[in-house]
N, C-alpha and C positions, 0 to 999 in steps of 0.2 A: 504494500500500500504506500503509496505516495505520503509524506509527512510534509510537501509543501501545500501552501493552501490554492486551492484549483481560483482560476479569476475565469469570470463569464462577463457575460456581455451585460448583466445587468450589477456588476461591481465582486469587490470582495465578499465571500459571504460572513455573514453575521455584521456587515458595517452598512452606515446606510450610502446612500448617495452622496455625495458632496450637496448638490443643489437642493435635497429632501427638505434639510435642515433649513432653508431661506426661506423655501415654499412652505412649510410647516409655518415659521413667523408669520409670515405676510398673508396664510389664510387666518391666522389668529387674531392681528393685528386687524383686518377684516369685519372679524365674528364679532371682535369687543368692539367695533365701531358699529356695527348694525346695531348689536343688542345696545347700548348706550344710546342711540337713537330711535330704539324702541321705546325707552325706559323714560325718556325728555315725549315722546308724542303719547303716550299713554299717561305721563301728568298733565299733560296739555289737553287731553280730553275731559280728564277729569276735574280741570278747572273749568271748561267751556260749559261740560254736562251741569254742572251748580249753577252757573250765572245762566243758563236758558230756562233753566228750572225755577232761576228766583224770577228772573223778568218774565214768565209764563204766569208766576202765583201774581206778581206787581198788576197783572194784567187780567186777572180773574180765572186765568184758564192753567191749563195742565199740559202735561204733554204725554202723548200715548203712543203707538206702534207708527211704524214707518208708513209711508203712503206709496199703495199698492200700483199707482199708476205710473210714476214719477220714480219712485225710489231715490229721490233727493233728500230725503228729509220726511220728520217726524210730525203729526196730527198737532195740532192744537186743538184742545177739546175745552167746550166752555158748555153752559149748561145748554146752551140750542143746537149744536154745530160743530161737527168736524173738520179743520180746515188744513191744507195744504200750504205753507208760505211758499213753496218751494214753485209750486204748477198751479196754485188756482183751485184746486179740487176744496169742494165746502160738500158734506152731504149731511144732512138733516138729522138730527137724534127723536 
């Protein structure tokens, strides 16, 4: 048996690539910049979800499930009416 170590074409074995080790950083460097920009838009909704919530209640009304026509945006419900800001759509309660 051979006691040197065999080289193939995809390197030494048991070592990694030269380039693994950069691509390994730079998809990490990557992952924590997405998720860090998850992390900043997901407070950021959660500040907008409050403040449409308050200027909904400031305003007599509520806010309810998405509008089915449009998919823009969520109902305002007040005690006669369902409304769409987004398209228009009002349907009657």
């Amino acid at each position: 048996m051979d006691t040197r170590q065999r080289h193939t074409r995809r390197g030494v074995p048991g070592r990694k690539p030269a380039g693994r080790d950069a691509a390994a950083r730079r998809t990490d460097q990557r992952l924590e910049a997405v998720i860090a920009r998850l992390e900043a838009t997901e407070r950021r909704q959660r500040l907008l979800e409050g403040t449409v919530s308050g200027l909904a209640r400031e305003l007599g009304a509520s806010i309810a499930g998405s509008c089915g026509r449009c998919e823009q945006s969520y109902f305002l419900v007040r005690s006669d009416a369902l409304y769409c800001p987004a398209c228009g759509y009002r349907r009657a309660l």
